[in-house]
C-alpha positions, -999 to 999 in steps of 0.1 A, spaced: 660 259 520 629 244 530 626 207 538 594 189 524 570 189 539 575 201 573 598 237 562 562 246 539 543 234 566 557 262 589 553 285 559 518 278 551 509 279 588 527 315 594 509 332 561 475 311 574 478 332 609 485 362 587 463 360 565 434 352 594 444 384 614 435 404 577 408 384 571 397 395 607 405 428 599 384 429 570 354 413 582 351 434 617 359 469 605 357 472 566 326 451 565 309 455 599 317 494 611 323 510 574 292 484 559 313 475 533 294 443 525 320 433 498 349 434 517 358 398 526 354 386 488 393 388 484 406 384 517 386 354 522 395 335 490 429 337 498 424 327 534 404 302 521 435 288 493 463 292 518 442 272 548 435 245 520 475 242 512 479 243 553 457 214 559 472 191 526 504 198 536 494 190 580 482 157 561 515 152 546 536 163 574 514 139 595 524 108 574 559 115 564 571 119 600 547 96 616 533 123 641 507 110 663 471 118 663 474 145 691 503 165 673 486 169 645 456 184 662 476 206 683 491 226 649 452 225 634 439 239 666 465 268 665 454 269 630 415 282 643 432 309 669 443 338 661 481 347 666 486 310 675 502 299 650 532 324 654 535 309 693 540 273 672 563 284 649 593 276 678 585 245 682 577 235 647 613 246 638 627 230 663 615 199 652 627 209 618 664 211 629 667 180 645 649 188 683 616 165 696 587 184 703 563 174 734 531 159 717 
């Protein structure tokens, strides 16, 4: 289903956008307009985990299919923005089923 590591590496960086926009969520609304100060406890651990696994698994992608310097940062930079990552997702599975990707 899912070739290692590239096919998690799309995972990862699709439930790392979605779990940004909740974390966002969380921190604007629940914690800043209701003054729930608790509110990003949860949210943001499991931002937190599923960023870690991103970036390992960026780090593995990186090596395994010798991607230059400036790819790599491209996917980490649409890693910081929100809804970016689901504008990568194309072009990662692209490259997944045989296309080139523009560095």
């Amino acid at each position: 289903m899912f070739q290692f590591p590239l096919g998690f590496l799309r995972l990862f960086s699709l439930l790392d956008g979605l779990s940004f926009v909740i974390l966002l969520y969380f921190a604007i609304y629940e914690k800043r307009i209701l003054g729930d100060e608790t509110a990003v406890r949860i949210p943001g651990m499991i931002h937190g985990v599923i960023f870690t696994l991103f970036l390992i698994l960026l780090y593995l992608t990186m090596e395994k299919r010798k991607w230059p310097v400036k790819r790599a940062a491209l996917v980490f930079v649409c890693s910081l923005i929100p809804f970016a990552p689901f504008f990568l997702e194309p072009k990662l599975k692209q490259e997944q089923e045989g296309g080139k990707i523009e560095s």
